[in-house]
N, C-alpha and C positions, 0 to 999 in steps of 0.2 A: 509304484507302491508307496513310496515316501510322499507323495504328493496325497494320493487318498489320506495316509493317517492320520497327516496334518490338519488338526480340528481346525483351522483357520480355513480348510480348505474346503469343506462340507458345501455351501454354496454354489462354489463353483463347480463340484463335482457332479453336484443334484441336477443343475442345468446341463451338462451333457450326459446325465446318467445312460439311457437309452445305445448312447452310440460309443461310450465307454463299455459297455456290457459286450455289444456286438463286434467293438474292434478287439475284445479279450478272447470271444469267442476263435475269431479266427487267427490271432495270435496261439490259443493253445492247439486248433486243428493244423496248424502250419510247425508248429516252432516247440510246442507242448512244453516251453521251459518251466521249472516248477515256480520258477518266480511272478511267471504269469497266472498258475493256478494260486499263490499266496497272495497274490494282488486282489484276485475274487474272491478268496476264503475272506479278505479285508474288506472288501465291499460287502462282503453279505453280513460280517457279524455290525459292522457300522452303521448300515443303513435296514437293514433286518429288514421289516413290514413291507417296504418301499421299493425290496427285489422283487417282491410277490410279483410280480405280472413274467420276469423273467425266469419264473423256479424252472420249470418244467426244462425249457429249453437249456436253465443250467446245468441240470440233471444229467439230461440225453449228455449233454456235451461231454462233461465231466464224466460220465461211467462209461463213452466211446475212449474218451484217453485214457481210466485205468486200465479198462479192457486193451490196450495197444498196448502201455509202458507193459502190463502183464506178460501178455505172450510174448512179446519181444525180448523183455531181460534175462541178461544170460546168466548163468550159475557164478552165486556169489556177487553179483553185480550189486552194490548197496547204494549205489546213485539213483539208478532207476529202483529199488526196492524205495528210497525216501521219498520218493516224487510220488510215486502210489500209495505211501502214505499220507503224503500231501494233500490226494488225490479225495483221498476218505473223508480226511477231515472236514475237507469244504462240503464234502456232500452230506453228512451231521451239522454241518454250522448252517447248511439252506434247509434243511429239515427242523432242525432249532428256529428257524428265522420266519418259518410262517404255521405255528403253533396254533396262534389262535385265528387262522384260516385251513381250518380241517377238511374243507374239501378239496383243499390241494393235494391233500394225501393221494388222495384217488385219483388224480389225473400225472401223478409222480410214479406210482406204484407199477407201473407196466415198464419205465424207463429203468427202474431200477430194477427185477426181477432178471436181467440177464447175469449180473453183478454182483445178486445176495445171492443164486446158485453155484455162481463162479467160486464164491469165496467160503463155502462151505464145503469144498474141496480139501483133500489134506496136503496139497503142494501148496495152499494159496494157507494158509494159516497161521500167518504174519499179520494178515489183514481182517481173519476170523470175528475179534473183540471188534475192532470197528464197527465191522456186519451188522453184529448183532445191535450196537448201537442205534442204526439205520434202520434196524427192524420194529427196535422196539418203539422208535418214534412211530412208523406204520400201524400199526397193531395195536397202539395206544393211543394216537390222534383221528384214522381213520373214523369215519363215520360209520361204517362197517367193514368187518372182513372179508376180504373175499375169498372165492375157493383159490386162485392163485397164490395167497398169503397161507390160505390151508396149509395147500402142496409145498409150500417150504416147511413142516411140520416133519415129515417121514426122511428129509434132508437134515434136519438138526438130528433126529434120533440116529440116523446112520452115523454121521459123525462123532458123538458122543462114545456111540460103540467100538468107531473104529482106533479113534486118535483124539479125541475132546473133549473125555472124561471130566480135564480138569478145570473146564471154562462153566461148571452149574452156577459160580454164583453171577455170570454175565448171562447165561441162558436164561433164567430165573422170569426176567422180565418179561422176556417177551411169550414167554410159556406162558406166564401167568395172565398175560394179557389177552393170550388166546381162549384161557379157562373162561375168565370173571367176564371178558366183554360178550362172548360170542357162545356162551352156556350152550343153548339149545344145536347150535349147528357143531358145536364141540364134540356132542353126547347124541347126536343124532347119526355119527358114522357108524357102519354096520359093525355088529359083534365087540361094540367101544372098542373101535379102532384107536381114535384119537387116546384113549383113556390107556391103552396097552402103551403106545409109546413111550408113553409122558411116566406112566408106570416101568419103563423097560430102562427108560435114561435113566431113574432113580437108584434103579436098583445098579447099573451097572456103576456110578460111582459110588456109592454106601455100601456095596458087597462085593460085587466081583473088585474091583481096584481101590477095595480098604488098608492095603498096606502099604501100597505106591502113593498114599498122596496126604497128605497132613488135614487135620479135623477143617480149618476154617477152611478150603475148598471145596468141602461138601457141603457148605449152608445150603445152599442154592438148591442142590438135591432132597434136602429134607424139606424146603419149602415147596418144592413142587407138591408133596405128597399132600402138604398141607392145603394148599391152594384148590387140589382135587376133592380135600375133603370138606373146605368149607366151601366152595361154589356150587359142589353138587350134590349136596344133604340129601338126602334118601332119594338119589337115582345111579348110585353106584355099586347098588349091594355087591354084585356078583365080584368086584375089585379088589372091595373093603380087605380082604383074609389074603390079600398079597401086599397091598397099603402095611399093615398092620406088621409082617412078617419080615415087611425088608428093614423097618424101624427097629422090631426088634430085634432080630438078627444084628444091627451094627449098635445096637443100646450094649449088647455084652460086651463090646470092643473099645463102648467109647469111655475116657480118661474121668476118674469120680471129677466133679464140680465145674468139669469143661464147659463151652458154651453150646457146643453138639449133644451134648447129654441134654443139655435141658432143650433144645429145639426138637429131640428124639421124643424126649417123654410129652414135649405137647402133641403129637401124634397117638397120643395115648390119651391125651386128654379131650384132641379134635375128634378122635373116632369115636367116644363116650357121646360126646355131644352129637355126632353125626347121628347116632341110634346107640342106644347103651346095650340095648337086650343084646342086638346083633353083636357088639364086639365082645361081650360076655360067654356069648355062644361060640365066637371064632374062638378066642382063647381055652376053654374047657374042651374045645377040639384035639387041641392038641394033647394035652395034659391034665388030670386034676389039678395039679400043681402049677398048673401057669399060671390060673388067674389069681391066685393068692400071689403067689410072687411078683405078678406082675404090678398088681394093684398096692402090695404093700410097698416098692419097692417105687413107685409114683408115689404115692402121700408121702413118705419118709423123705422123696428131694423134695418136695413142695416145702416140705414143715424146715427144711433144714438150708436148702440151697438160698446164697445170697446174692446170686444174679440174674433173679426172677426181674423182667422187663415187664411194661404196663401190657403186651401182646402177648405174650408168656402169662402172667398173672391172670387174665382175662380169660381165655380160653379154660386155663386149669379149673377155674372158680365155673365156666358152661359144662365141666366136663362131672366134677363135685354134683352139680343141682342137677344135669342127667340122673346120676347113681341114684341120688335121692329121689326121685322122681319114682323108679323102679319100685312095682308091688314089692313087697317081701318075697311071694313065691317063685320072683323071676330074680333076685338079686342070688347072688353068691354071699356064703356067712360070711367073708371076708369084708362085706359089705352091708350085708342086714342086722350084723352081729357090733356094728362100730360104724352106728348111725352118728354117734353124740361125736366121733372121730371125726366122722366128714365134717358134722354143722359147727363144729369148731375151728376147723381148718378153713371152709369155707370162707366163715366170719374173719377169720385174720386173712386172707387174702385180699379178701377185699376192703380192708383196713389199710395194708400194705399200698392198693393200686388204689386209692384213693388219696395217700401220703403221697406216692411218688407223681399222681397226676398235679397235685398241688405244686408240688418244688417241680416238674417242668412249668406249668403256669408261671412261676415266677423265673426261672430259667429266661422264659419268653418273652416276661414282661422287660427284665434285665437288657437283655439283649437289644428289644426293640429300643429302649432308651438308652443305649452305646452307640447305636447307628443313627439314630438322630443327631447325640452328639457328634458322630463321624460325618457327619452331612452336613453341618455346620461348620465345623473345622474346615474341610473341603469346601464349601465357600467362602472361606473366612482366608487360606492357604492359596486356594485356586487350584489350579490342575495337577495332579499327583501321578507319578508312576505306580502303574497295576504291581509291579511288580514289591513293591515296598508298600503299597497300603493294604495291602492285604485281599484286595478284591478276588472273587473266586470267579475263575473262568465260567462263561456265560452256558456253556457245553456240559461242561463238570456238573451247574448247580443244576441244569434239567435232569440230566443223567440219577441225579438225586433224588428229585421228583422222582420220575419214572421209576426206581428201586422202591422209594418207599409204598408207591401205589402197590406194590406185589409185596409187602411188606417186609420186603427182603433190604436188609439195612447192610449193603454192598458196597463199601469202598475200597479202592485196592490196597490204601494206608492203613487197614486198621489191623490193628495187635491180633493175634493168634486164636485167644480166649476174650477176644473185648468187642459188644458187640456198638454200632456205631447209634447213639441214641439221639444224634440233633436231627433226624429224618423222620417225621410222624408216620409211621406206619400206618397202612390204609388194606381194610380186608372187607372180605364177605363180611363179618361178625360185627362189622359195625353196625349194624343196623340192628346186633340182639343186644338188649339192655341187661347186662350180670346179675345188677342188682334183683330185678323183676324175676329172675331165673331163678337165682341161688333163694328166693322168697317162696316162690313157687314150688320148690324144691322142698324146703321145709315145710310147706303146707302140707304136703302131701305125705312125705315120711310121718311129720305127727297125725296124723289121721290115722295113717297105719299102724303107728307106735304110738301109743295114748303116753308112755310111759316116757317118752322125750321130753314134752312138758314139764315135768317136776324137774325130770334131771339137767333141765337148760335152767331152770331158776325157772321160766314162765308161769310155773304156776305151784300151789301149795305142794308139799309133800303126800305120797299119796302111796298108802302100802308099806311105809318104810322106805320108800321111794325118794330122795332128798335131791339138793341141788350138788352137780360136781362140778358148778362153776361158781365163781367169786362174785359176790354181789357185784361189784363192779363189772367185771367180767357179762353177767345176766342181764345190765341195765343197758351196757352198749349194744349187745346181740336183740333184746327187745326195739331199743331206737331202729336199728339198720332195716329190721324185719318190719316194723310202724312205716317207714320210708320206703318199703319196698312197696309194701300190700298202696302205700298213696301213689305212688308212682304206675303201679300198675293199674289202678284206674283211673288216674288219670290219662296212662294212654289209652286205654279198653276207650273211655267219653272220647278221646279224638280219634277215635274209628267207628263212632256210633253202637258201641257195643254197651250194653249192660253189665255190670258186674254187682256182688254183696259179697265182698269178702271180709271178714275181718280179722282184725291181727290179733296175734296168739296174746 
């Protein structure tokens, strides 16, 4: 083991790599010390790319001796409980190690499958969080899913029901990995199979086990809901009024200006934008009185909450330009009645997420110029312990990637109410531009409303009819609107479409 780590020794290692791999191999089928599985976990995060020819065979080997130390150790035994953690880690650090060779996923994926059902058990859940890790490399590298990866799907959902409630913000991943890559075979199971589960986990940590468990263990649950609603915009109607029900059922529980509250109400903001009518219609189901309260009770955190995020901001401002969007005779007064309400709010949102995309930009800029510096330094010092320069384990920063892709910003370090913002979160809604929306948005409410115009400043008074914004206030909201109506034809021209719009 000492002798791999030894960078001096790289050369000589590479030359007998092959029959080093093979004499580990039966070193841990003979002798299964963990110091021989640490010796591989060391070869593979050192030489990464250059294992690729032995993944598979590490694999087999490696989940034949969890699978052993497993059934074998006896109660309370924490020797063999550490060695199968050991166990784990190498098999995350060869799954790390051939990333960008995704067809190894598939030919990994059968060896590992006895392993992710073993450990999705509730005597085996010590090793649960690992799993999942394992999984979500799967599920996110694969080139596709396959029904095997499916069927570990109604295994997570038992588990969560039974004993795992409180693992959503590590489940997160690889759920969502299931939604966004594999849409069509998700939503293709009979009677949205797939869709009840992934519905069934949420609810069972936001409402059945709302008291057992503190707000930041639930992210993970409220981003499922999320994930359903943007990856599959108007093919989940029949869902939507259970979606909607479990948000708001734990909105009444959750803490004013928490970080759960505001991941709650953007499910109020994603179901708006998923179809606005429809979640207007779910809401006055219940109650006259919901949807006024429910809607007044989302603009008043918008206008008021101060740890609105750029994905947070974003969706709120898709969920605004829905509303707007809405004839008159299908809005609620809550809403037809406090047009100049929304395009106001609107416009400061996206003022807001325009500021904070700025100071991330330079956040970015910063940072990359401290690591240069640290790049320099480190050839200028020479070789440094990981340990004291801060370097972030090679496992950790995937695992980061991979959270943020679900846009679930999941670290096990972070604060209560704080949510972790060096991770770019990455969604379905990347690809809808706000701006163009929240434009669109007011297009069309002033069309309906002649009488918006005067009262945004856009245009003279009319009827008595005045401005109830501040010239300043009228000049910005004109700019954003001039840059939206250009922007949205200038994408209409790079998709060969025609447009004649012009700004208010």
């Amino acid at each position: 083991n000492q002798f791999v780590e030894a960078d001096c020794a790289d050369e000589a290692v590479l030359a007998v790599l092959p029959q080093l791999v093979r004499a580990l191999f039966g070193l841990i089928e003979d002798i299964g010390n963990d110091e021989v599985v640490q010796t591989l976990d060391n070869l593979i995060e050192k030489f990464g790319e250059r294992m690729a020819p032995y993944a598979l065979e590490i694999v087999q080997a490696l989940v034949q001796h969890f699978l052993r130390l497993f059934e074998e150790q006896e109660e309370d035994d924490d020797d063999s409980a550490l060695a199968a953690m050991g166990v784990m880690q190498a098999v995350a650090t060869m799954m790390q190690a051939v990333h960008t060779k995704p067809e190894m996923y598939g030919s990994m994926e059968g060896a590992l499958m006895p392993l992710l059902r073993r450990t999705m058990q509730a005597d085996a859940s010590d090793f649960f969080e690992d799993a999942l890790e394992v999984l979500a490399y799967l599920t996110f590298y694969s080139p596709t899913l396959s029904e095997s990866l499916f069927g570990l799907l109604p295994l997570l959902h038992d588990a969560v029901q039974a004993w795992a409630w409180e693992y959503s913000n590590n489940i997160i991943t690889p759920v969502d990995n299931f939604i966004s890559r594999a849409t069509d075979r998700f939503l293709a199971a009979q009677d949205g199979y797939y869709v009840q589960l992934v519905t069934r986990m949420a609810h069972c940590v936001l409402v059945t086990h709302v008291d057992s468990m503190p707000d930041y263990e639930a992210y993970g649950a409220v981003k499922m809901l999320e994930s359903l609603l943007y990856n599959c915009r108007n093919r989940i109607d029949a869902h939507v009024p259970e979606l909607l029900s479990i948000a708001l059922t734990r909105l009444h529980k959750a803490r004013p200006n928490s970080a759960l509250r505001t991941l709650l109400f953007n499910i109020v903001s994603g179901s708006l934008f998923y179809n606005a009518q429809l979640t207007l219609q779910i809401l006055s189901s219940q109650d006259a009185s919901v949807v006024s309260s429910t809607l007044f009770s989302w603009i008043s955190h918008l206008n008021t909450s101060s740890k609105l995020r750029p994905p947070d901001l974003k969706v709120s401002i898709l969920g605004i330009a829905a509303l707007l969007e809405l004839p008159l005779v299908l809005a609620p007064s809550v809403a037809s009645h406090h047009q100049l309400l929304l395009v106001r709010g609107g416009a400061k949102l996206l003022s807001q997420l325009a500021a904070a995309r700025h100071k991330q930009q330079e956040q970015e800029a910063q940072q990359a110029a401290a690591d240069d510096v640290e790049e320099e330094d480190d050839d200028d010092d020479g070789e440094l312990d990981d340990e004291d320069d801060g370097v972030e384990d090679k496992s950790e920063t995937m695992m980061r990637l991979l959270s943020s892709r679900a846009g679930s910003e999941l670290c096990p370090k972070f604060d209560e109410d704080e949510f972790d913002d060096e991770a770019p979160a990455s969604s379905a809604l990347d690809s809808v531009d706000e701006l163009i929306a929240f434009t669109n948005g007011c297009h069309v409410a002033m069309q309906e409303s002649p009488q918006l115009l005067p009262m945004l400043g856009l245009a003279p008074p009319q009827e008595g009819v005045g401005s109830q914004l501040s010239a300043e206030e009228a000049a910005a909201l004109h700019q954003m609107l001039s840059a939206g109506v250009a922007k949205g034809k200038a994408a209409a021209l790079s998709l060969g479409v025609s447009v004649d719009v012009a700004p208010p």
